[in-house]
MINUSE-386389 format. One record per atom (N, C-alpha, C): residue number from 1; residue in one letter; x, y, z. Coordinates in nm, 4 decimals, decimal comma, padded with zeros to 6 digits. Example, Ala and Ser with C-alpha at 12.3 -4.5 7.8 and 13.67 -1.06 7.14 Angstrom:
BEGIN
> seq/type/u/v/w
> 1/A/01,3190/-00,5690/00,7800
> 1/A/01,2300/-00,4500/00,7800
> 1/A/01,3200/-00,3300/00,7800
> 2/S/01,2850/-00,2250/00,7080
> 2/S/01,3670/-00,1060/00,7140
> 2/S/01,2900/00,0030/00,7870
// end
This chain:
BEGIN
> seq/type/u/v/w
> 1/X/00,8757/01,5563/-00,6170
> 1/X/00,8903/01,4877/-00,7433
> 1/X/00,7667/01,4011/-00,7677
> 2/X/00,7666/01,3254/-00,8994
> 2/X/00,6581/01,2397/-00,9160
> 2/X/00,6365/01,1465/-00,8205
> 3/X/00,5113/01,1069/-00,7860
> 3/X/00,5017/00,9751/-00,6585
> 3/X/00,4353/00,8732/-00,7504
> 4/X/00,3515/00,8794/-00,8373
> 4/X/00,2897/00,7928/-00,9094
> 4/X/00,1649/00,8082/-01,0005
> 5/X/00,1542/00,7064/-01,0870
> 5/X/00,0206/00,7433/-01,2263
> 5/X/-00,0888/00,7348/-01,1041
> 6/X/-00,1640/00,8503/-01,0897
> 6/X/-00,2567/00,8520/-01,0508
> 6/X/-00,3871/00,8262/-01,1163
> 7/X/-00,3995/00,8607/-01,2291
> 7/X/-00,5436/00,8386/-01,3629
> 7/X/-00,4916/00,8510/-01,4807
> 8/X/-00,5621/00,7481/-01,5648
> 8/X/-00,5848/00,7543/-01,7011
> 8/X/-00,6964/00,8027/-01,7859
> 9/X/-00,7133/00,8515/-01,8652
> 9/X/-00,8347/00,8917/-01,9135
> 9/X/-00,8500/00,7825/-02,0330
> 10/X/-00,9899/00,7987/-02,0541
> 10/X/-01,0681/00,6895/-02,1184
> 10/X/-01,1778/00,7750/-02,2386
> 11/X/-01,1583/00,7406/-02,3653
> 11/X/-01,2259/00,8043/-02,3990
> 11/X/-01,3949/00,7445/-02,4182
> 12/X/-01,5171/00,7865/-02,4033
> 12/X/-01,6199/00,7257/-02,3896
> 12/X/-01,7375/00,7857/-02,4714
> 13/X/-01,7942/00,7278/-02,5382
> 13/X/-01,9659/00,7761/-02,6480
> 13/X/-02,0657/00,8399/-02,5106
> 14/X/-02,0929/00,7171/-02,4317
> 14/X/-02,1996/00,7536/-02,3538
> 14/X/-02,1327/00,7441/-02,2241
> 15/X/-02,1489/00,8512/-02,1278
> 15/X/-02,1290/00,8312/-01,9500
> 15/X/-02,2178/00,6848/-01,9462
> 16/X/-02,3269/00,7548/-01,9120
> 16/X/-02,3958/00,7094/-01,7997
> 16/X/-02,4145/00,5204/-01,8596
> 17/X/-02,3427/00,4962/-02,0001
> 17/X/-02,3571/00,3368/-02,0474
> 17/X/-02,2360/00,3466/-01,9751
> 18/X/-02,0873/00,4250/-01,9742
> 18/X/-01,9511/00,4044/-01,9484
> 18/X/-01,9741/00,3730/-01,7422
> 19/X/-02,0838/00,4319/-01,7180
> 19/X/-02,0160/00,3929/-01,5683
> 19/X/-02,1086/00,3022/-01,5127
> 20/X/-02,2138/00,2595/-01,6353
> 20/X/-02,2961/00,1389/-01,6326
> 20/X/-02,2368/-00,0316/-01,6108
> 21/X/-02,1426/-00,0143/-01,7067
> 21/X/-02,0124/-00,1008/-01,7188
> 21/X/-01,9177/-00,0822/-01,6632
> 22/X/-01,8805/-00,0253/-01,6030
> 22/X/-01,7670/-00,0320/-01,5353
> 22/X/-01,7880/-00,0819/-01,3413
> 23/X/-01,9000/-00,0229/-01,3704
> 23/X/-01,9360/-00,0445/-01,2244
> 23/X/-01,9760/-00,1906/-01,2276
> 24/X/-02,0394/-00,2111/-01,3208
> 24/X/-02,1122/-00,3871/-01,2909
> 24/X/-02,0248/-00,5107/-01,3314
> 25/X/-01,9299/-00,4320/-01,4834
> 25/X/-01,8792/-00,5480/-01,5315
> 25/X/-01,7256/-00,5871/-01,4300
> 26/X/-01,6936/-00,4215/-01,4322
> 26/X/-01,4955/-00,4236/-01,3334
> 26/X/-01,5490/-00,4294/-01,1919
> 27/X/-01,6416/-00,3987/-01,1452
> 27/X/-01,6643/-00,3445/-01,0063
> 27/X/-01,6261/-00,2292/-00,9714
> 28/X/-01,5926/-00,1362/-01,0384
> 28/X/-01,4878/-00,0042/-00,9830
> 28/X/-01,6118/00,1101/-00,9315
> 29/X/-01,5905/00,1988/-00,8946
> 29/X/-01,6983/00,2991/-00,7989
> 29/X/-01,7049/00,4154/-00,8249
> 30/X/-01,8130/00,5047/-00,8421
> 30/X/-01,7941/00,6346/-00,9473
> 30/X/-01,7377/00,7116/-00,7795
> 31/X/-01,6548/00,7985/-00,8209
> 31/X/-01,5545/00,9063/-00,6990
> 31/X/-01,6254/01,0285/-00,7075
> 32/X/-01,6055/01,0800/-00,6266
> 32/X/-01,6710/01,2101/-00,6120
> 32/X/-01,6365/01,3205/-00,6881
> 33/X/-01,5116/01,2775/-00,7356
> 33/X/-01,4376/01,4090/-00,8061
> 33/X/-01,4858/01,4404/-00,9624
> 34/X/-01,5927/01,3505/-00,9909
> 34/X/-01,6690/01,3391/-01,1032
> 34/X/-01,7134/01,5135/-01,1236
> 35/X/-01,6966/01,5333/-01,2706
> 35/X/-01,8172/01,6823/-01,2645
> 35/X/-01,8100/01,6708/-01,3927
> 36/X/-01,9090/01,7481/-01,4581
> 36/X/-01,9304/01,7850/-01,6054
> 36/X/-01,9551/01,6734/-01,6807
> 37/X/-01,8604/01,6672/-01,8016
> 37/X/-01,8624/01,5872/-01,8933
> 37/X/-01,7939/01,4782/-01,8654
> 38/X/-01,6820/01,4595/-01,7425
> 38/X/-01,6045/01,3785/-01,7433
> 38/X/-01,6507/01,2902/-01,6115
> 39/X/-01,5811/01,1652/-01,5755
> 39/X/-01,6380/01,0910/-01,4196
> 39/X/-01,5239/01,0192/-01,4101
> 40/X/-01,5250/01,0038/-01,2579
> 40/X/-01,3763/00,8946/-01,2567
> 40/X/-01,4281/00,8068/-01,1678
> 41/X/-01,3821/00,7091/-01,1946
> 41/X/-01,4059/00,5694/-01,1711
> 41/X/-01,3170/00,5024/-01,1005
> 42/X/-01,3067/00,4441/-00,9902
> 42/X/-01,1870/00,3758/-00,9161
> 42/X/-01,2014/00,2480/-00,8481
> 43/X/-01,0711/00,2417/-00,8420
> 43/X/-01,0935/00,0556/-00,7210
> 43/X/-01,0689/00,1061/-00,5903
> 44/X/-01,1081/-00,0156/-00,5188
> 44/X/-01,1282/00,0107/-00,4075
> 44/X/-00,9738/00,0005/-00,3518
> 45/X/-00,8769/-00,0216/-00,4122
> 45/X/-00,7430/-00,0810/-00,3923
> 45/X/-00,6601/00,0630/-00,4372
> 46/X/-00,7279/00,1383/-00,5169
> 46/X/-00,6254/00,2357/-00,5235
> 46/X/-00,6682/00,2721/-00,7040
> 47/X/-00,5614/00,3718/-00,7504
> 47/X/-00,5817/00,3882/-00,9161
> 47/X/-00,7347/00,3915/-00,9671
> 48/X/-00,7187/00,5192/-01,0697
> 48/X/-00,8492/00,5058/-01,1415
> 48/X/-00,8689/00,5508/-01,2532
> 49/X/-00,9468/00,5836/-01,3590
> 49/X/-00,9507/00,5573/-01,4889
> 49/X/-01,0748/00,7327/-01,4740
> 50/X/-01,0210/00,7863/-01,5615
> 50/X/-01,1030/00,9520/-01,5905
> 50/X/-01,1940/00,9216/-01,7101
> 51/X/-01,3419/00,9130/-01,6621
> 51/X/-01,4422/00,8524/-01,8403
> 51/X/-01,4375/00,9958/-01,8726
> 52/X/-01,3923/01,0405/-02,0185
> 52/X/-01,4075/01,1660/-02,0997
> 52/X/-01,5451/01,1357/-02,1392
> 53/X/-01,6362/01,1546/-02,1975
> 53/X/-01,7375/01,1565/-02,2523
> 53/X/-01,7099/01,2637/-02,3893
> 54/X/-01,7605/01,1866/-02,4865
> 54/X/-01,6836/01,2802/-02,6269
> 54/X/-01,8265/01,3206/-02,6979
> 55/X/-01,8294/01,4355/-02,7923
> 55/X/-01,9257/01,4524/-02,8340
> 55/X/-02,0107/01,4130/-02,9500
> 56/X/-01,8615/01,3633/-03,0272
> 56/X/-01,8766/01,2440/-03,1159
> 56/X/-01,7632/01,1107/-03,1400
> 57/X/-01,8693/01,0478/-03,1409
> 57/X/-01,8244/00,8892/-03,1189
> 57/X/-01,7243/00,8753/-03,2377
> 58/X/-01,5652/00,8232/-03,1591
> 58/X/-01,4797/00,8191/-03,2146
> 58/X/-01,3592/00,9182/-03,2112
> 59/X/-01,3900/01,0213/-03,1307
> 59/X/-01,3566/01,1632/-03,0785
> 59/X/-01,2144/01,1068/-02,9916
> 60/X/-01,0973/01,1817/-02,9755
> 60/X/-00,9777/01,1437/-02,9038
> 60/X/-00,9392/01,2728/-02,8131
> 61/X/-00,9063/01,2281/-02,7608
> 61/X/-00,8307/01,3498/-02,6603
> 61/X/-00,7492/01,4742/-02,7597
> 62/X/-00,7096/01,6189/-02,6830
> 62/X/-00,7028/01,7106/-02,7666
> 62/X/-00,5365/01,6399/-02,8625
> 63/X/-00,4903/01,6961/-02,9636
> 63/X/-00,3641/01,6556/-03,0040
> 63/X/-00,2552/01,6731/-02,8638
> 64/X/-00,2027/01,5432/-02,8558
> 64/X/-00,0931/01,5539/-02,7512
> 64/X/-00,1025/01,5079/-02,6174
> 65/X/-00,2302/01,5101/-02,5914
> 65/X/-00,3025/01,5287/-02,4392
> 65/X/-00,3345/01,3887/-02,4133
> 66/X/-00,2599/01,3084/-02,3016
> 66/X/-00,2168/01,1783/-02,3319
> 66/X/-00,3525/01,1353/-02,2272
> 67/X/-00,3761/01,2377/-02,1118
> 67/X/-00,4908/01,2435/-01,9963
> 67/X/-00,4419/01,0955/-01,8878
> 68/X/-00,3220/01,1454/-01,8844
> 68/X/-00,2405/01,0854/-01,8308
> 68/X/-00,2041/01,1617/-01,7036
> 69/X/-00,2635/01,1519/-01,5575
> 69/X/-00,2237/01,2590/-01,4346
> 69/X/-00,1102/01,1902/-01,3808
> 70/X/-00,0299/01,2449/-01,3493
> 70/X/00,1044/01,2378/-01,2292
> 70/X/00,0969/01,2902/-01,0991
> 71/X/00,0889/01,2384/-00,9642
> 71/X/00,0502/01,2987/-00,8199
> 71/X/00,2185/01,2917/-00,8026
> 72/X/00,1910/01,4177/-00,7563
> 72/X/00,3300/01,4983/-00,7180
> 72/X/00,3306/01,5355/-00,5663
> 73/X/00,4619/01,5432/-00,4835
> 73/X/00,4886/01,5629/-00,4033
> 73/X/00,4390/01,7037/-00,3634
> 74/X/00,4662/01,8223/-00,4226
> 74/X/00,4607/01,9369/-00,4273
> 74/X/00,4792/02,0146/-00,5473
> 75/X/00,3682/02,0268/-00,6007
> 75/X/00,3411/02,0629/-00,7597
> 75/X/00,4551/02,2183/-00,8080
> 76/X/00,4602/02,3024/-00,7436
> 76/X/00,5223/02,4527/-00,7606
> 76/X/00,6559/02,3823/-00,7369
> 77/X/00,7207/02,2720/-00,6892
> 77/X/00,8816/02,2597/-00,6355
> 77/X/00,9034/02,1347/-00,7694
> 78/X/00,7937/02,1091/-00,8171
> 78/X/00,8103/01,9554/-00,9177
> 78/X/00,8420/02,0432/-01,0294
> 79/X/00,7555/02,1575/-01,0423
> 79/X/00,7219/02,2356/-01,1499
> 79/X/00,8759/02,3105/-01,2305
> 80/X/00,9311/02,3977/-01,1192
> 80/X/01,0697/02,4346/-01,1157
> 80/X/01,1657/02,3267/-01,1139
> 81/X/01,1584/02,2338/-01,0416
> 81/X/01,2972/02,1351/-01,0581
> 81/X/01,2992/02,1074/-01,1950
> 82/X/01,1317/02,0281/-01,2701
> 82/X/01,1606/01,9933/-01,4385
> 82/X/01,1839/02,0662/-01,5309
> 83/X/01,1771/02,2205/-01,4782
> 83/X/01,1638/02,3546/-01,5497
> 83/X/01,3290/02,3800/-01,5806
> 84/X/01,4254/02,3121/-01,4660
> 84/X/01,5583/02,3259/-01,4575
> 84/X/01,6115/02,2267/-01,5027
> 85/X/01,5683/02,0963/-01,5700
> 85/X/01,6384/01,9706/-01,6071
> 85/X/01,6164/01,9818/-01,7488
> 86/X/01,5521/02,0765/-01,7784
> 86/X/01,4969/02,1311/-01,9632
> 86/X/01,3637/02,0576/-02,0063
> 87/X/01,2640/02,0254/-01,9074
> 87/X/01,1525/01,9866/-01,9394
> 87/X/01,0751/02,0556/-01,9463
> 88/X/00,9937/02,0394/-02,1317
> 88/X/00,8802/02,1996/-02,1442
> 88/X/00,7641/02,1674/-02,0590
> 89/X/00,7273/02,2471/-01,9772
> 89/X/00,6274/02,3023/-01,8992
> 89/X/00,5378/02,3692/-02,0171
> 90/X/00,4242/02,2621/-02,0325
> 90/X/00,3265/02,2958/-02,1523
> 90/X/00,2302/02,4220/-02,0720
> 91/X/00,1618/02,3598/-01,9618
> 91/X/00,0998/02,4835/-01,8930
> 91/X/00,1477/02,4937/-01,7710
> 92/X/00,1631/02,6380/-01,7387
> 92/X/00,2133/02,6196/-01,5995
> 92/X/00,0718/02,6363/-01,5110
> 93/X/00,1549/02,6341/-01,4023
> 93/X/00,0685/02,6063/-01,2771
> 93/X/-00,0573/02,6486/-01,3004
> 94/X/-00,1683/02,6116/-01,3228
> 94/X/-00,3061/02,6483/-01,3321
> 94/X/-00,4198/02,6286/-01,1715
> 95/X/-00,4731/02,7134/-01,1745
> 95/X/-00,5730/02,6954/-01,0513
> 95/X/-00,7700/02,6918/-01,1525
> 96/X/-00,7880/02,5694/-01,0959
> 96/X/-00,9502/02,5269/-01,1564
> 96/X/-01,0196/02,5431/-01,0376
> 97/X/-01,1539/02,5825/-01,0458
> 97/X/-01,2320/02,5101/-00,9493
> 97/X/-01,2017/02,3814/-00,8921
> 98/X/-01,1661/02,3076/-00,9896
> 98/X/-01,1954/02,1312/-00,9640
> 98/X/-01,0621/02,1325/-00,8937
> 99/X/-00,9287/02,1574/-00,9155
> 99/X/-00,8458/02,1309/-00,8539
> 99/X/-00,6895/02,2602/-00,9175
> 100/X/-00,5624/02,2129/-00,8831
> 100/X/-00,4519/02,3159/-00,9115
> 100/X/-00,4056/02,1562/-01,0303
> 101/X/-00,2847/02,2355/-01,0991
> 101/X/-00,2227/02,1194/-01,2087
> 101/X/-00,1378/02,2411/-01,2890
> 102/X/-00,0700/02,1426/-01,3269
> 102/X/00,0768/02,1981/-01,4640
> 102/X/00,0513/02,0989/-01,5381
> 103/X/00,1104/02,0790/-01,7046
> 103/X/00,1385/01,9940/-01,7877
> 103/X/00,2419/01,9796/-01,8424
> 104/X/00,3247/01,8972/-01,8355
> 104/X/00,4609/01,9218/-01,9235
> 104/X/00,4372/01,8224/-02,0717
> 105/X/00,5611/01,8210/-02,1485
> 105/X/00,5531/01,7391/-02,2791
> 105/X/00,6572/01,6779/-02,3048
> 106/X/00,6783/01,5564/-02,3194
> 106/X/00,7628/01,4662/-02,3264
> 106/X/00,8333/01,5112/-02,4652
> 107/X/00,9661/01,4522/-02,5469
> 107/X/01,0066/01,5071/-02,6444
> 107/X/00,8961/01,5333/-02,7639
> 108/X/00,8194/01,3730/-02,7603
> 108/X/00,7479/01,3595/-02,8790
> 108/X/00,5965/01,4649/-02,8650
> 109/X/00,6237/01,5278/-02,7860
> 109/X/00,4580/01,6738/-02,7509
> 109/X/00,3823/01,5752/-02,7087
> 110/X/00,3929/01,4198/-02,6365
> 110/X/00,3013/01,4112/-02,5513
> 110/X/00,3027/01,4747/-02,3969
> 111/X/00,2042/01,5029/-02,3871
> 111/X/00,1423/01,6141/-02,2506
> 111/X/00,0857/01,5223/-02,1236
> 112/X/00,1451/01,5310/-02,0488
> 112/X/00,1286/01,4766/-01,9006
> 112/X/00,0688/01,5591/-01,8331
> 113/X/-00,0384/01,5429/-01,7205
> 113/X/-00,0754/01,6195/-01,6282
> 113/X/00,0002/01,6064/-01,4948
> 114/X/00,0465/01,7321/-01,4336
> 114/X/00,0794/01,7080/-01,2545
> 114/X/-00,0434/01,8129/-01,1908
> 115/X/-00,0471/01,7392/-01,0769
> 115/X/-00,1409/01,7588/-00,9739
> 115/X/-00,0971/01,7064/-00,8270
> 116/X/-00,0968/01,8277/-00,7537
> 116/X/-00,0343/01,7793/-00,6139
> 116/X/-00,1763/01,7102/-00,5187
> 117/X/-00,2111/01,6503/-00,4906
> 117/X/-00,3295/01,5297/-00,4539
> 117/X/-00,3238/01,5194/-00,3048
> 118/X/-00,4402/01,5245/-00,2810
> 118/X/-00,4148/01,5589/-00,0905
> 118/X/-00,4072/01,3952/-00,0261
> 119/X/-00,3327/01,3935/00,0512
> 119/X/-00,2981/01,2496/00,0880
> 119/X/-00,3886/01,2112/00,1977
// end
């Protein structure tokens, strides 16, 4: 089942100003799991914040897509249990380079990410 909000996404004009500030003004630390367009940013305490980088300023996440991750116990057993309580499974189980994930959608079509997260 869910264990906890693992990341938020952030929407951002510029990276490299977004992790300019974040690093100097919050203290938080760019993570390795950074690639592409996007970077994540964390404390040293735990939780972290996903910088989107948009292509134009003022740009929001896709309709629905809250970029909101959930770390799950076991993503394929989370996937089926919510699949059986009548929760829409927006995408199922996907495999990325970057990592595995599902999305479900709350009534109102906001879209959650799960991701089973190596402990």
């Amino acid at each position: 089942m869910i264990k906890s909000i693992h990341s938020a996404c952030v929407m951002v004009s510029n990276k490299a100003q977004a992790i300019d500030w974040y690093t100097k003004k919050l203290g938080m630390q760019r993570r390795p799991e950074s690639e592409g367009h996007w970077v994540v940013m964390g404390m040293s305490s735990g939780g972290s914040l996903h910088l989107c980088e948009t292509e134009f300023p003022g740009s929001a996440l896709e309709p629905g897509n809250t970029g909101i991750l959930l770390n799950v116990d076991d993503l394929k057993a989370t996937v089926e249990q919510l699949r059986s309580t009548g929760v829409k499974i927006a995408t199922d189980i996907t495999v990325e380079p970057w990592g595995t994930y599902a999305m479900i959608a709350d009534p109102d079509g906001n879209i959650f990410w799960l991701m089973q997260l190596p402990s």
